[in-house]
Predicted model as a PDB file, atoms N, CA, C, CB and O in Angstrom, pLDDT in the B-factor column:
MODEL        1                                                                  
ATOM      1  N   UNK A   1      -0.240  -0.573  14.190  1.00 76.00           N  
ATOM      2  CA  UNK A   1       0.537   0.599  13.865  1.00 76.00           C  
ATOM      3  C   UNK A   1      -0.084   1.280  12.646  1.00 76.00           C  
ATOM      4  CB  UNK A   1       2.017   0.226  13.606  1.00 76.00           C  
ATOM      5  O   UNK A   1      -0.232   0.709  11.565  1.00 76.00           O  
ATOM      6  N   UNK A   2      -0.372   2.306  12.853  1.00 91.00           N  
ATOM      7  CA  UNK A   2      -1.026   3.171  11.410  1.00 91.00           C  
ATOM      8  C   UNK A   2       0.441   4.216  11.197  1.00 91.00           C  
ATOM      9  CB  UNK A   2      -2.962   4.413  11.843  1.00 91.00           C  
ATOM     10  O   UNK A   2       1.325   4.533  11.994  1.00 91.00           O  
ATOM     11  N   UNK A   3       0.229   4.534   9.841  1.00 94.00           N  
ATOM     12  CA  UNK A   3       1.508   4.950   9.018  1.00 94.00           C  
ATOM     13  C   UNK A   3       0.670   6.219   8.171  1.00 94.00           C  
ATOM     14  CB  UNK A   3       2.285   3.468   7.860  1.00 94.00           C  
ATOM     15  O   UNK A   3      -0.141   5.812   7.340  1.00 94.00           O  
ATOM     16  N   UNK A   4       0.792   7.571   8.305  1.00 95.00           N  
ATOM     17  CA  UNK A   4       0.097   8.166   7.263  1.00 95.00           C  
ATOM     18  C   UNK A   4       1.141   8.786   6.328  1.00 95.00           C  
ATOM     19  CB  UNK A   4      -0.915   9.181   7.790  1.00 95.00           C  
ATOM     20  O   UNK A   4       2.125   9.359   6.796  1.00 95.00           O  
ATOM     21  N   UNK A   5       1.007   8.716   5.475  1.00 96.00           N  
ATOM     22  CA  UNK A   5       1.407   8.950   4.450  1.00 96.00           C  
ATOM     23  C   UNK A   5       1.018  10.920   3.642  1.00 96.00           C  
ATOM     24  CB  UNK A   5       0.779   7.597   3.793  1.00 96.00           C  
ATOM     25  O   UNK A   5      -0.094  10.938   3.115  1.00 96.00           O  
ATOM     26  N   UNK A   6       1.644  12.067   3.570  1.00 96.00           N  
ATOM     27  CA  UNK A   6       1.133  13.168   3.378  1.00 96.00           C  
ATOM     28  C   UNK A   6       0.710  13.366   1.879  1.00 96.00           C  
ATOM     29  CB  UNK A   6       2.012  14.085   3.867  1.00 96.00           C  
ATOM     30  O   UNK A   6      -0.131  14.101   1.362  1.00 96.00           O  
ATOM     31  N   UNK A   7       1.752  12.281   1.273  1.00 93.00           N  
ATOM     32  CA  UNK A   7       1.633  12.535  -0.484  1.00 93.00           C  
ATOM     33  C   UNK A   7       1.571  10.886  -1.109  1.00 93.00           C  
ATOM     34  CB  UNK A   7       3.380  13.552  -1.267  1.00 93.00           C  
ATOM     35  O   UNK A   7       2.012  10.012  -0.363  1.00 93.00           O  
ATOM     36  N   UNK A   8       1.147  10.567  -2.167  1.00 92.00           N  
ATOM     37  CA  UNK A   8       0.859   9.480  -2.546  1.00 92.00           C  
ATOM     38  C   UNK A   8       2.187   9.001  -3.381  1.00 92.00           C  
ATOM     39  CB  UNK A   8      -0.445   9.554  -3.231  1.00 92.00           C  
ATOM     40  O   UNK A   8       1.909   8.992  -4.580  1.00 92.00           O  
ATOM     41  N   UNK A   9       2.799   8.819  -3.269  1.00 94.00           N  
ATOM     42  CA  UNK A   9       4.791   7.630  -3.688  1.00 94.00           C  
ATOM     43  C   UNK A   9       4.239   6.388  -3.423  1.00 94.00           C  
ATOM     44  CB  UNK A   9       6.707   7.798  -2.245  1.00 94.00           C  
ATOM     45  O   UNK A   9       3.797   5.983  -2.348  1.00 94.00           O  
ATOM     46  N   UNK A  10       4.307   5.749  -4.613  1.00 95.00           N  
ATOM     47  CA  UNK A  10       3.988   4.438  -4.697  1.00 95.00           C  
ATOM     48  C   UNK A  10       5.170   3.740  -3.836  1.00 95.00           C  
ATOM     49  CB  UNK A  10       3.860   3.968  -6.244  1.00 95.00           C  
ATOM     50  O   UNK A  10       4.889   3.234  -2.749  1.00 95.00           O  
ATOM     51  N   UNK A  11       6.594   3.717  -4.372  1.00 95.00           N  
ATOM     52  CA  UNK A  11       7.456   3.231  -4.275  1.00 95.00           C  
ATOM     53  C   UNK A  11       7.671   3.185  -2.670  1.00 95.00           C  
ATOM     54  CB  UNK A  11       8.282   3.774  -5.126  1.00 95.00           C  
ATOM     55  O   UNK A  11       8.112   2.265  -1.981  1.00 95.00           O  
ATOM     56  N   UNK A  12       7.043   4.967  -2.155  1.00 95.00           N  
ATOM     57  CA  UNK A  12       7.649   5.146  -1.018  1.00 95.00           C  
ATOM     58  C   UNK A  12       6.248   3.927   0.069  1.00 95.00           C  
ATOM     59  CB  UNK A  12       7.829   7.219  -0.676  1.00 95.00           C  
ATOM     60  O   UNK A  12       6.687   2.921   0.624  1.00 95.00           O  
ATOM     61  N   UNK A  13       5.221   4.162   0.138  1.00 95.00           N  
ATOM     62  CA  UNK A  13       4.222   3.363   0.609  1.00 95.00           C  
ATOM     63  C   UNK A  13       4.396   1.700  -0.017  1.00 95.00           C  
ATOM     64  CB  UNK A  13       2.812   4.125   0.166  1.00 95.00           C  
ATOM     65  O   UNK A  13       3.975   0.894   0.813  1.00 95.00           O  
ATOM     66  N   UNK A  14       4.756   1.252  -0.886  1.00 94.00           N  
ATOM     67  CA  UNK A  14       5.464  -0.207  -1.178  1.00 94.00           C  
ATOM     68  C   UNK A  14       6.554  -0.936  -0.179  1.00 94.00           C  
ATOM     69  CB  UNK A  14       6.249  -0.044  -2.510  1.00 94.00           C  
ATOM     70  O   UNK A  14       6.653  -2.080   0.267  1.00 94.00           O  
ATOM     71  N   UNK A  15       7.424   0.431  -0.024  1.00 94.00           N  
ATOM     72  CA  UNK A  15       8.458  -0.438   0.573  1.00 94.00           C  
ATOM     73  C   UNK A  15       8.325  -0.726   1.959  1.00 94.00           C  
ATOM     74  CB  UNK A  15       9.720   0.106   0.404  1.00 94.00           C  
ATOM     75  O   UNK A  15       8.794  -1.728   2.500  1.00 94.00           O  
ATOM     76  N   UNK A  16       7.302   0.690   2.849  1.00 94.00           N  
ATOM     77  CA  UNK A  16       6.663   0.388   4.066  1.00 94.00           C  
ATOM     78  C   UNK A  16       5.696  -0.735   4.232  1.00 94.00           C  
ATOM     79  CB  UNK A  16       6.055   1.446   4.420  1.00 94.00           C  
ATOM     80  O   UNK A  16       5.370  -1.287   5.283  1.00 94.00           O  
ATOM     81  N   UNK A  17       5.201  -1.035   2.740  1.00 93.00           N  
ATOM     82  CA  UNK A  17       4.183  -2.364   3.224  1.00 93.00           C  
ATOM     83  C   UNK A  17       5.215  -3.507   3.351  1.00 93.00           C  
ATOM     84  CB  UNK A  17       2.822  -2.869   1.954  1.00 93.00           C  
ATOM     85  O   UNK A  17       5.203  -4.276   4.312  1.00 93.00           O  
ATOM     86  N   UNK A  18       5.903  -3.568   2.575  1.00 92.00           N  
ATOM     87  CA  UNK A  18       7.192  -4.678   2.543  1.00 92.00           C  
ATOM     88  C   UNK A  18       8.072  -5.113   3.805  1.00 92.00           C  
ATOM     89  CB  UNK A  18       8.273  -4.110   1.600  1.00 92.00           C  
ATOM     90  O   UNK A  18       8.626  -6.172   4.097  1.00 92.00           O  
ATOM     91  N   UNK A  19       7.956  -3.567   4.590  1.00 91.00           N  
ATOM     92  CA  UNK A  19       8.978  -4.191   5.544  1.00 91.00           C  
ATOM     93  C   UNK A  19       7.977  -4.768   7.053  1.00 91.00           C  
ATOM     94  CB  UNK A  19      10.327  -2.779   5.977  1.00 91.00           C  
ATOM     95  O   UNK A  19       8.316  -5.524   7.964  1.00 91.00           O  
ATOM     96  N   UNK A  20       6.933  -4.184   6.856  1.00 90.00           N  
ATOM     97  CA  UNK A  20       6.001  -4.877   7.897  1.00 90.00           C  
ATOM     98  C   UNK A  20       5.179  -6.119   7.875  1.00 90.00           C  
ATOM     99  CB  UNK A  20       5.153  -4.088   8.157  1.00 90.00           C  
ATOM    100  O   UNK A  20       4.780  -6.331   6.730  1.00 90.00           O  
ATOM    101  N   UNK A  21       4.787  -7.006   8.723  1.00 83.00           N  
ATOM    102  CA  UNK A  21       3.787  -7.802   8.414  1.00 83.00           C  
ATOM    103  C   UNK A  21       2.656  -8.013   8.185  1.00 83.00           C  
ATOM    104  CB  UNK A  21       3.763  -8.211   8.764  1.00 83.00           C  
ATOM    105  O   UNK A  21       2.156  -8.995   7.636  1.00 83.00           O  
ATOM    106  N   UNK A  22       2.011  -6.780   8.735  1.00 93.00           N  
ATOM    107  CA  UNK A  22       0.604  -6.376   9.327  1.00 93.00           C  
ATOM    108  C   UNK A  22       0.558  -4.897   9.887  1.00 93.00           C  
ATOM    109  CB  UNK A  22       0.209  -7.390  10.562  1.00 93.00           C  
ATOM    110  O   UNK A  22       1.340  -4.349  10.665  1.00 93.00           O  
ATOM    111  N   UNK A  23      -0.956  -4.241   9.067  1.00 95.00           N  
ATOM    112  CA  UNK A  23      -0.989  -3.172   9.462  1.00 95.00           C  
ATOM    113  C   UNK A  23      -1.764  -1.683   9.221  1.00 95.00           C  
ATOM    114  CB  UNK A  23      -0.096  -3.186   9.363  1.00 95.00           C  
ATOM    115  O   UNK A  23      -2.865  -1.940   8.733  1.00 95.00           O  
ATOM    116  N   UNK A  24      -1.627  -0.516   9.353  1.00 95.00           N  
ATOM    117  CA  UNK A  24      -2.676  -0.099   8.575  1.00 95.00           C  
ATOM    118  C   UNK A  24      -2.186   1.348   8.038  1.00 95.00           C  
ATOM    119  CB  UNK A  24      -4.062  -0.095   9.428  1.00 95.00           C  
ATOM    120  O   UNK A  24      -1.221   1.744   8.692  1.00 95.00           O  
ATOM    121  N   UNK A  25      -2.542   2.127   7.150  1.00 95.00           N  
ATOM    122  CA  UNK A  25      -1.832   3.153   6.685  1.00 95.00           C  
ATOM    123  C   UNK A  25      -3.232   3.559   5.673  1.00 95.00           C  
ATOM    124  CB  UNK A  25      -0.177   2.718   5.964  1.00 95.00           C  
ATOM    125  O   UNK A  25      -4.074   2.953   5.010  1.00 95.00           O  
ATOM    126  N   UNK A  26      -2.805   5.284   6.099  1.00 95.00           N  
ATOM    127  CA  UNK A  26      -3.222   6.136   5.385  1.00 95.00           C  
ATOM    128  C   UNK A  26      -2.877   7.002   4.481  1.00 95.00           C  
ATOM    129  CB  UNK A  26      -3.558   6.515   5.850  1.00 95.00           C  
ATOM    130  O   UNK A  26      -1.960   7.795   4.697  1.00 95.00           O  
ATOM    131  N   UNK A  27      -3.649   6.977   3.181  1.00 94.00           N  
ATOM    132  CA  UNK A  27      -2.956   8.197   2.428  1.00 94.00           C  
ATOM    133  C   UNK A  27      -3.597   9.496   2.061  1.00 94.00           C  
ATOM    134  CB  UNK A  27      -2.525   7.758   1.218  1.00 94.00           C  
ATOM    135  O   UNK A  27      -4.353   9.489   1.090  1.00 94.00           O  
ATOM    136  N   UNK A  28      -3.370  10.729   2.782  1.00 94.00           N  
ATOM    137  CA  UNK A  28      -3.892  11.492   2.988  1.00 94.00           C  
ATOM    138  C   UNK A  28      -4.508  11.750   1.416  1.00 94.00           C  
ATOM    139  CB  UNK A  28      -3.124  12.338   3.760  1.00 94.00           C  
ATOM    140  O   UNK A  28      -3.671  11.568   0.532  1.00 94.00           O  
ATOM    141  N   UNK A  29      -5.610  12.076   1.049  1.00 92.00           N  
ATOM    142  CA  UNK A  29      -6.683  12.370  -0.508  1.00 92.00           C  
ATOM    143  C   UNK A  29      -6.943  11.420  -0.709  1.00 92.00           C  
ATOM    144  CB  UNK A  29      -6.254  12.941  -1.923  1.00 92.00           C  
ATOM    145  O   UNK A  29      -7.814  11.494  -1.575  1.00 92.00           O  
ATOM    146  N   UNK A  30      -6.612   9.594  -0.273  1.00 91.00           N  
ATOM    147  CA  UNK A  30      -7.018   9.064  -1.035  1.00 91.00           C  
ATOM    148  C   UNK A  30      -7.927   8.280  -0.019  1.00 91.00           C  
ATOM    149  CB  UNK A  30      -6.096   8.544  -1.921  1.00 91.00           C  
ATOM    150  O   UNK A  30      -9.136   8.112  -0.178  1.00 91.00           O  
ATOM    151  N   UNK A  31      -6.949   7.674   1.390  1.00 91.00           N  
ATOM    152  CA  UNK A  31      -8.355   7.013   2.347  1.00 91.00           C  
ATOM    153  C   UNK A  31      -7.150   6.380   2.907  1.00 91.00           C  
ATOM    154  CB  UNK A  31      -9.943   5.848   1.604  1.00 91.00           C  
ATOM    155  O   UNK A  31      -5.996   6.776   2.739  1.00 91.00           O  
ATOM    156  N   UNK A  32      -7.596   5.183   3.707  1.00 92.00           N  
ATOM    157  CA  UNK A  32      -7.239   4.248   4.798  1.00 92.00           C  
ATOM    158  C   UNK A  32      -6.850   2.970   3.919  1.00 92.00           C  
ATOM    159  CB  UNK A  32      -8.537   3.977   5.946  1.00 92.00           C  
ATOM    160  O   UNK A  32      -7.590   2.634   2.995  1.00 92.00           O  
ATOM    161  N   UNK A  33      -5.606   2.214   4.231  1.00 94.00           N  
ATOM    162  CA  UNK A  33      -5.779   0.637   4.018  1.00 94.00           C  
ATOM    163  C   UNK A  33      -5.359  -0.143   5.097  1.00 94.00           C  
ATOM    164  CB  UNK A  33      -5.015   0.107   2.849  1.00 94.00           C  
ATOM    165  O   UNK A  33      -4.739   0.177   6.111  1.00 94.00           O  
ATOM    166  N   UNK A  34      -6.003  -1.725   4.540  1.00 94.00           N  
ATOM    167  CA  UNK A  34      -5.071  -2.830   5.666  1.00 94.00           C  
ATOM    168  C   UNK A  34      -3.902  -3.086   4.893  1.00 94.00           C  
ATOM    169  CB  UNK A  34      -5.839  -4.507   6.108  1.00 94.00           C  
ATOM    170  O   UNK A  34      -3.780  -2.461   3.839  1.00 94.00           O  
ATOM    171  N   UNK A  35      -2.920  -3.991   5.276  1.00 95.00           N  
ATOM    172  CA  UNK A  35      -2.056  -5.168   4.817  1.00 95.00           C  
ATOM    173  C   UNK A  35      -1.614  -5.931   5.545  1.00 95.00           C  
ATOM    174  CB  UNK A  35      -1.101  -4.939   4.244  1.00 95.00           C  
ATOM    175  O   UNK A  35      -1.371  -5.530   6.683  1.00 95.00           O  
ATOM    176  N   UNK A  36      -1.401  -6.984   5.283  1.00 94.00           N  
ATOM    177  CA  UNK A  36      -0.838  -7.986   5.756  1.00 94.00           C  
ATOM    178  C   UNK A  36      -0.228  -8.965   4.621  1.00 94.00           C  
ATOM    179  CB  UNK A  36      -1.781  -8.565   6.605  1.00 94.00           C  
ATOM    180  O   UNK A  36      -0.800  -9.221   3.561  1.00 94.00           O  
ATOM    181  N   UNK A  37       1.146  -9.515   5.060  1.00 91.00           N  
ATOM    182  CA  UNK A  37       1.886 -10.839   3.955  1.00 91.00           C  
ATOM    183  C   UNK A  37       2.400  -9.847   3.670  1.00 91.00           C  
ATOM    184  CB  UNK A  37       1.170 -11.920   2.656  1.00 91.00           C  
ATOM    185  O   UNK A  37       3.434 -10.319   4.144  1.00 91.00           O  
ATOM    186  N   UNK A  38       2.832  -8.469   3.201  1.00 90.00           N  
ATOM    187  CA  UNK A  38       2.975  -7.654   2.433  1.00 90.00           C  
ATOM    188  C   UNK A  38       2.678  -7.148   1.450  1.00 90.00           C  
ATOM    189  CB  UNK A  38       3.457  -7.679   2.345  1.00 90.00           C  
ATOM    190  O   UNK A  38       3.528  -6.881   0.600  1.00 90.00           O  
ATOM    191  N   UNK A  39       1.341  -6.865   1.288  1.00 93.00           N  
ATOM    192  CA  UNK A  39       0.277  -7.113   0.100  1.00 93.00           C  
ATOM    193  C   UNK A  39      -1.083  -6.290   0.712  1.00 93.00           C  
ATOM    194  CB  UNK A  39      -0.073  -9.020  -0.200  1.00 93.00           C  
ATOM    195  O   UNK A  39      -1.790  -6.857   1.546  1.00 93.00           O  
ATOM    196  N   UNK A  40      -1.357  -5.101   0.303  1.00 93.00           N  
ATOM    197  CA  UNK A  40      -2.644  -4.207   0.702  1.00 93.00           C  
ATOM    198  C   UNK A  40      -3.992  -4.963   0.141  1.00 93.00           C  
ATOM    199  CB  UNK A  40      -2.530  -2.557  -0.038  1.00 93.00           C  
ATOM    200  O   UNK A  40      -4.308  -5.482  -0.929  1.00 93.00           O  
ATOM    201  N   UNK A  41      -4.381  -4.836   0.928  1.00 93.00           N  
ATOM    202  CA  UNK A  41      -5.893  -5.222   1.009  1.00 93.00           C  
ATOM    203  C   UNK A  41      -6.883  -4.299   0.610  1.00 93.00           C  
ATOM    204  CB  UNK A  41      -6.263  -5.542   2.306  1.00 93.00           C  
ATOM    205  O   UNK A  41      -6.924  -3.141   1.026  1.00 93.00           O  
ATOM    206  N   UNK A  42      -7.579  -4.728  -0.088  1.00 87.00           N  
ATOM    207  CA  UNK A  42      -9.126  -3.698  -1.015  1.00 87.00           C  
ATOM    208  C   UNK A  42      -9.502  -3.419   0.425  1.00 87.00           C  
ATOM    209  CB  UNK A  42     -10.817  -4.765  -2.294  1.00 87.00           C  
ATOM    210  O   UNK A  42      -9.550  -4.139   1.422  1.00 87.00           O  
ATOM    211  N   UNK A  43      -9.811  -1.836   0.157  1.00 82.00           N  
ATOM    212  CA  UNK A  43     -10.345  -0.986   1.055  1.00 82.00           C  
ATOM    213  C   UNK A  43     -11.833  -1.336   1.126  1.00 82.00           C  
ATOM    214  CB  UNK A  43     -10.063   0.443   0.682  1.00 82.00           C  
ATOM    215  O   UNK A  43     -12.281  -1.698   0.038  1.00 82.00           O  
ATOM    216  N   UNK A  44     -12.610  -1.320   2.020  1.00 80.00           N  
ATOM    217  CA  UNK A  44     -13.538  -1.247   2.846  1.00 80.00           C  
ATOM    218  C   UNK A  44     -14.545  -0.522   1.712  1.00 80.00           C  
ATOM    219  CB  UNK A  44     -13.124  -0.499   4.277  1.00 80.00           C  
ATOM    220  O   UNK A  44     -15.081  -1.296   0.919  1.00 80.00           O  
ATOM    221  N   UNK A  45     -14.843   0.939   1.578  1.00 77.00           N  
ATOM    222  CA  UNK A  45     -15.262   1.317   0.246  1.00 77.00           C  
ATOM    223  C   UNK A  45     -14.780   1.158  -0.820  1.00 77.00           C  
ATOM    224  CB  UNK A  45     -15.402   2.252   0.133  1.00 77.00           C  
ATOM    225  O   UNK A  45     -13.553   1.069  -0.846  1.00 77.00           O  
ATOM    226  N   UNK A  46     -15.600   1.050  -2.223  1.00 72.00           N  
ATOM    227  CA  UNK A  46     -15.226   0.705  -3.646  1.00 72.00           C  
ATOM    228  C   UNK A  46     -14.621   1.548  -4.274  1.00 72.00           C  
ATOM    229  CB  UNK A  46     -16.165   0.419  -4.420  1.00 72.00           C  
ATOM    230  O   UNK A  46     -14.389   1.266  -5.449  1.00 72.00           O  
ATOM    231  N   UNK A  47     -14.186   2.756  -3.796  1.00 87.00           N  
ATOM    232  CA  UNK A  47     -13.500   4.229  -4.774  1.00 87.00           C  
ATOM    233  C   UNK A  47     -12.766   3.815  -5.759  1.00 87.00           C  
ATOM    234  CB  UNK A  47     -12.425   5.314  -4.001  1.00 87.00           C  
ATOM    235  O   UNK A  47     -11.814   3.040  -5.668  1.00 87.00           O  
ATOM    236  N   UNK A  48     -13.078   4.190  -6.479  1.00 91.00           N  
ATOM    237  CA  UNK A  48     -11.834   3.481  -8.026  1.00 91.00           C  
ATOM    238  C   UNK A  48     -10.609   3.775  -7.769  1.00 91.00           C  
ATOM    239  CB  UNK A  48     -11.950   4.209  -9.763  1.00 91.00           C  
ATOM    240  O   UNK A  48      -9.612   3.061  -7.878  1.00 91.00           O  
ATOM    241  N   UNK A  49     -10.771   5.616  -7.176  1.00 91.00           N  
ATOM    242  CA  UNK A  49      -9.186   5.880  -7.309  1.00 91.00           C  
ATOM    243  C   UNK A  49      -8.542   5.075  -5.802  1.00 91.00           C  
ATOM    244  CB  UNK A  49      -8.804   7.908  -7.357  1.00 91.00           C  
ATOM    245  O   UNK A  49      -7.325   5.134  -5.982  1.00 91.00           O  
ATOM    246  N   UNK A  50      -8.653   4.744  -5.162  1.00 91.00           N  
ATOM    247  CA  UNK A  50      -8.543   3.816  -3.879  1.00 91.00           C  
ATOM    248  C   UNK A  50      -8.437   2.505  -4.564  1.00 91.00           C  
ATOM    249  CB  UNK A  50      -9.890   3.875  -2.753  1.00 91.00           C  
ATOM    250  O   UNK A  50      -7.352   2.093  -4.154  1.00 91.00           O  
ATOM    251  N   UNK A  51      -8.896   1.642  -5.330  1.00 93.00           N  
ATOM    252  CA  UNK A  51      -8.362   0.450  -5.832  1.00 93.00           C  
ATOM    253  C   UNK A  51      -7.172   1.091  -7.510  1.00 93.00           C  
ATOM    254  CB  UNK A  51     -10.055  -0.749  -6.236  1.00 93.00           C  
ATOM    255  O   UNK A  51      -6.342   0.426  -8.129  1.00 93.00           O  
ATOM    256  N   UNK A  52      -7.517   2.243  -7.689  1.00 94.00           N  
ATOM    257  CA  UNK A  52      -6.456   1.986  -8.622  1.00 94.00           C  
ATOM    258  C   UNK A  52      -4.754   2.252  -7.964  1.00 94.00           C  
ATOM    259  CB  UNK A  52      -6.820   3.028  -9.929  1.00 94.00           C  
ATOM    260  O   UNK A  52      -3.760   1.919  -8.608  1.00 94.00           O  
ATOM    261  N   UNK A  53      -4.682   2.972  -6.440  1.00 93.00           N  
ATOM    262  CA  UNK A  53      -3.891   2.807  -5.860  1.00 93.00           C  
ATOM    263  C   UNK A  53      -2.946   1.921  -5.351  1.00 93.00           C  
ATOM    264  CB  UNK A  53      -4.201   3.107  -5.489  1.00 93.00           C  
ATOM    265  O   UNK A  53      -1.723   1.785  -5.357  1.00 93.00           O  
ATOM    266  N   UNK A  54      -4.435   1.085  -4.685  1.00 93.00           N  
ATOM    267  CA  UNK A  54      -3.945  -0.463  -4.405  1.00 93.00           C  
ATOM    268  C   UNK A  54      -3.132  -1.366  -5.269  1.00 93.00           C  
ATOM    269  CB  UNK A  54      -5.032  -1.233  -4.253  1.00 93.00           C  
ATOM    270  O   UNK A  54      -2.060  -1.934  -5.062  1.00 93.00           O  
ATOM    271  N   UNK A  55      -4.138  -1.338  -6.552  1.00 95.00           N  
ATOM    272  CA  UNK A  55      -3.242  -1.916  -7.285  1.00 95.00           C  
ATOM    273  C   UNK A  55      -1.792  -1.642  -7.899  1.00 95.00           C  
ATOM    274  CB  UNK A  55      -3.841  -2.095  -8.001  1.00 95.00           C  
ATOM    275  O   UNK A  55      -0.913  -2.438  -8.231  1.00 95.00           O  
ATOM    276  N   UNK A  56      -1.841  -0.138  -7.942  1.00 96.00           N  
ATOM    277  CA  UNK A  56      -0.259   0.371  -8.165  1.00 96.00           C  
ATOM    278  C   UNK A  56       0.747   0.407  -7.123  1.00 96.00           C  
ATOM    279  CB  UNK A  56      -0.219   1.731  -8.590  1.00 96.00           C  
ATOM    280  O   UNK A  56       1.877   0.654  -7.545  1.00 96.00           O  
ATOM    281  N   UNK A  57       0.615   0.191  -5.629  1.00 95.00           N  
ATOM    282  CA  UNK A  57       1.621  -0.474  -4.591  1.00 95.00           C  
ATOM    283  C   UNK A  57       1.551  -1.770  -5.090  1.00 95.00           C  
ATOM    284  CB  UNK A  57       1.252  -0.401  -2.945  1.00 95.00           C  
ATOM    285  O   UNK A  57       2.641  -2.260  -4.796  1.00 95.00           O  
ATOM    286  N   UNK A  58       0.818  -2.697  -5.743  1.00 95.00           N  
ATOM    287  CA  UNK A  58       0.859  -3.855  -5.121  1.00 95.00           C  
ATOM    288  C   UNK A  58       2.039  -4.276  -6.367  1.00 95.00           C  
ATOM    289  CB  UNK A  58      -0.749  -4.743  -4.879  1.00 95.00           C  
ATOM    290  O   UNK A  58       2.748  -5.194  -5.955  1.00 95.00           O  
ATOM    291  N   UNK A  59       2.310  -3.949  -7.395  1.00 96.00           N  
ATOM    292  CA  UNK A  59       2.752  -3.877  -8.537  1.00 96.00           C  
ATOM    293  C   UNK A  59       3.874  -3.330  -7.915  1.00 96.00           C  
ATOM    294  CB  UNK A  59       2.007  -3.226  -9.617  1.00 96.00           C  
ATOM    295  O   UNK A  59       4.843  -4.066  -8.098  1.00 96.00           O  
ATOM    296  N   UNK A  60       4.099  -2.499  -7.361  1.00 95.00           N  
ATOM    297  CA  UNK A  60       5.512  -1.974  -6.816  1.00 95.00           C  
ATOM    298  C   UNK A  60       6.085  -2.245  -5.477  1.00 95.00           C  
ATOM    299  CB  UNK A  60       5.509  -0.608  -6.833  1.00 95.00           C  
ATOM    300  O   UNK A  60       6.977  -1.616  -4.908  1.00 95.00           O  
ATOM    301  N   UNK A  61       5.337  -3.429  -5.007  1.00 94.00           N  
ATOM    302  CA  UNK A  61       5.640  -4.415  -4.243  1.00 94.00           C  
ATOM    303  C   UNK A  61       6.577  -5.909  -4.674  1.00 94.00           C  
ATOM    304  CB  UNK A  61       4.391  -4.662  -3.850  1.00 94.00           C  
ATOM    305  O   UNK A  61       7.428  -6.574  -4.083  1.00 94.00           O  
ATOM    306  N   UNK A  62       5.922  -5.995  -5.983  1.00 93.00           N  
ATOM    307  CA  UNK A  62       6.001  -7.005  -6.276  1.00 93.00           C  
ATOM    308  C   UNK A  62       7.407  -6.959  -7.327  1.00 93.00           C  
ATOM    309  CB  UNK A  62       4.658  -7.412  -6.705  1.00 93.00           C  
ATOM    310  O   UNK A  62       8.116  -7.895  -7.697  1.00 93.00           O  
ATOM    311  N   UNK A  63       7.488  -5.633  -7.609  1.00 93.00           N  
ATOM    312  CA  UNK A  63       8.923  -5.781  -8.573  1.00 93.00           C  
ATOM    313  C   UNK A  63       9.833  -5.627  -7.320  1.00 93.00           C  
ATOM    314  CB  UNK A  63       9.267  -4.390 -10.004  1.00 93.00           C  
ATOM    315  O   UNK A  63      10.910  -6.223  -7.301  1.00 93.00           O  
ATOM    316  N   UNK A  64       9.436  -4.834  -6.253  1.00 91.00           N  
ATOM    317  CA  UNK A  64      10.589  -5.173  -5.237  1.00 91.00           C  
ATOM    318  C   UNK A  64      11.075  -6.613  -4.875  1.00 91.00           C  
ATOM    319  CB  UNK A  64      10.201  -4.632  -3.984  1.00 91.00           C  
ATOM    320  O   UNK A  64      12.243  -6.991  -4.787  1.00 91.00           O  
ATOM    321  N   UNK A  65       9.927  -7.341  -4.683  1.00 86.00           N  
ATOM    322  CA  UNK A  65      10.322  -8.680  -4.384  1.00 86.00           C  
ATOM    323  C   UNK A  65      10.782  -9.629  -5.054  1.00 86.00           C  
ATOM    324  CB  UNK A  65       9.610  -9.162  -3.992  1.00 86.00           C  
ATOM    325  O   UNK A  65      11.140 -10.708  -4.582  1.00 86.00           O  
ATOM    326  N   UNK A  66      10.830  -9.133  -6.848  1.00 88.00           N  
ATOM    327  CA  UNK A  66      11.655  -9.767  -7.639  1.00 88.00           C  
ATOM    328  C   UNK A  66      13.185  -9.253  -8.015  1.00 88.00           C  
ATOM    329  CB  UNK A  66      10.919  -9.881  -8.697  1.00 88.00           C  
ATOM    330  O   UNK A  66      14.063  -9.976  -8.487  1.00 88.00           O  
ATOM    331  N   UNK A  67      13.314  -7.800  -7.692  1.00 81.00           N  
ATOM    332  CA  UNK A  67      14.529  -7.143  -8.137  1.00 81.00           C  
ATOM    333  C   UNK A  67      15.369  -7.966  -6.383  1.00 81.00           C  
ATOM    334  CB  UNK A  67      14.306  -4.865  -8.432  1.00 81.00           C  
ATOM    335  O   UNK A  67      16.466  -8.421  -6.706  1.00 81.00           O  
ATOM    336  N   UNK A  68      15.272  -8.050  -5.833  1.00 66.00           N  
ATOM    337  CA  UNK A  68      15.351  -8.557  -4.456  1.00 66.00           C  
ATOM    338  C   UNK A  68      15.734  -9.755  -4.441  1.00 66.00           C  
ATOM    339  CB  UNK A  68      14.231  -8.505  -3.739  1.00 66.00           C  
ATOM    340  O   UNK A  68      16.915  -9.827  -4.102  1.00 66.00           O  
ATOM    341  N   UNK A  69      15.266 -10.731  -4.658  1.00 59.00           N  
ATOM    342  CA  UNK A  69      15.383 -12.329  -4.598  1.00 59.00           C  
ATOM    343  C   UNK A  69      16.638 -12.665  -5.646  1.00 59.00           C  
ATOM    344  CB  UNK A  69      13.782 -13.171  -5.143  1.00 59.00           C  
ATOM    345  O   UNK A  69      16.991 -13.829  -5.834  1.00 59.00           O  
TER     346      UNK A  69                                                      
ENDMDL                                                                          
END                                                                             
């Protein structure tokens, strides 16, 4: 299932990785990712702004899963 995304919302692309298991999504300006576990995977190319993305879902993944539990 690919998911594109028109604008970059951390929160809003977090909670779609969260509720799936596996999968792939785009964010339109910035590129393509995987995920799986609920947790995005380093893109394929090295773009900074593409890992500094990553890392800001993954961070807003992860307070979900603590405000949560």
């Amino acid at each position: 299932m690919l998911r594109i995304f028109q604008v970059h919302r951390p929160i809003q692309v977090a909670k779609h990785v969260k509720n799936f298991f596996k999968g792939r999504l785009f964010i339109i300006g910035i590129g393509g990712f995987e995920f799986e576990y609920g947790r995005l995977l380093p893109p394929k190319s090295a773009d900074l702004n593409a890992l500094n993305v990553l890392s800001e879902v993954n961070k807003e993944i992860q307070i979900l899963s603590t405000t949560s539990a």
